[in-house]
N, C-alpha and C positions, 0 to 999 in steps of 0.2 A: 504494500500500500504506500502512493508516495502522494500528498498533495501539495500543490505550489502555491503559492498565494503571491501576489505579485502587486504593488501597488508605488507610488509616486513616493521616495524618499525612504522606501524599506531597503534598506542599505546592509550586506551582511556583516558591516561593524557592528551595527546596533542590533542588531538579532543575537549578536556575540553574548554584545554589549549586555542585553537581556537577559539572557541565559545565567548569565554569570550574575547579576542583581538577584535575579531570583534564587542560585546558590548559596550568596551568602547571606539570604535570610528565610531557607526553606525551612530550620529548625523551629524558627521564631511561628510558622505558620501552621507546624504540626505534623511536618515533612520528614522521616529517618528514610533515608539514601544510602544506603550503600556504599562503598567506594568505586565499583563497579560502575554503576548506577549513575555516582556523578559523573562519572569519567564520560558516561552514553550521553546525557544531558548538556555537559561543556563543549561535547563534538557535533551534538546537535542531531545524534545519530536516531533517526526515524527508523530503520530498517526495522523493527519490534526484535531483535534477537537478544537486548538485553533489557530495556525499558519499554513498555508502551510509548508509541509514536504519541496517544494521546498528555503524556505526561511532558514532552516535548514539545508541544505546541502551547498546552499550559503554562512551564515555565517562561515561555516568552511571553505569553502576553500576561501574568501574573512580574514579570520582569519590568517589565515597559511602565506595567501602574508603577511600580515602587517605585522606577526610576523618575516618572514625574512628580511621586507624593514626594519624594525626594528633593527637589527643584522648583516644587511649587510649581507645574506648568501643565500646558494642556497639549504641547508642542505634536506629537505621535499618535493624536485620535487618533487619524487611517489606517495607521499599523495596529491601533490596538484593537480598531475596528475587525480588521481580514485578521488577526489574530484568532479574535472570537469566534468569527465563523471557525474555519482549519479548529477548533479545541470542540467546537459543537459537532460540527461531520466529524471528526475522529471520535468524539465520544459516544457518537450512535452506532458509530461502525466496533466500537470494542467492546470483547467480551471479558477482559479482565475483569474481575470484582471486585481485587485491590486497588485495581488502576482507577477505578470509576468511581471508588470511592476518597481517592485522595482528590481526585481532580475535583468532585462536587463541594469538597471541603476552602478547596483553595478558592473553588469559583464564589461560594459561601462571604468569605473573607472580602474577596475582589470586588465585588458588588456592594460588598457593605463599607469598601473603601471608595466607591466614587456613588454612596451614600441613596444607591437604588436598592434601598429595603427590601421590596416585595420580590423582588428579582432574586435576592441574595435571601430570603425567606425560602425560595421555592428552591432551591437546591437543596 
C-alpha cells in the first residue's frame, strides 16, 4: 500500500521535519515505540513491514500541529490538511488493533489541540 499526497509547499524537509517533532514528544502523548519502531517512523518507512503505514502518516500530521503549537502559527494548514486525509484512508484500510488504537488516541489529542471538541470526542 503506498499513498502520495502531494500539495503546494509539502516539502520533504518538513515531512522530516514532522516526523521527528512528533518523536520527541510521542511519550508525552501516550506513544511507547520501540527502537525498531522509531527507526521505521524517522525513515518515514510506509512499507507496513515494521510499523503500520497508518502510524506514519499520523506522526506527520500529529508532527506538523506541534510544530505550529510550537511557533504559535497556522503556516502548514494544506499539509496538515492532505495529512489528515492519507491518516483517514490509511486508517480505514488497516486492520491492526494496536495501530488503530494508538492513532485514534493521538487523533483524540490533535483535535483537542486545534480545540475541535466534538471531533476529538468522537475518536
Amino acid at each position: 500500500m503506498r499513498i502520495l499526497f502531494f500539495c503546494p509547499g509539502f516539502t520533504h524537509d518538513f515531512v522530516i521535519l514532522s516526523r521527528m517533532t512528533f518523536l520527541a514528544h510521542h511519550a508525552q502523548l501516550g506513544i511507547s515505540l520501540p527502537e525498531p519502531k522509531v527507526r521505521a517512523v524517522m525513515a518515514g518507512d510506509i512499507s507496513g513491514s515494521v510499523v503500520d503505514p497508518v502510524l506514519i502518516y499520523t506522526a506527520q500530521l500529529m508532527g506538523c500541529r506541534l510544530w505550529q503549537q510550537q511557533r504559535r502559527t497556522a503556516t502548514c494548514n494544506p499539509i496538515e490538511v492532505m495529512q489528515l486525509e492519507a491518516v483517514r484512508q490509511t486508517l480505514a484500510m488497516t486492520s491492526n488493533a494496536v495501530a488503530r488504537l494508538q492513532v485514534r488516541c493521538i487523533l483524540a489529542i490533535y483535535f483537542w489541540l486545534k480545540r475541535e471538541m466534538s471531533e476529538g470526542r468522537d475518536q
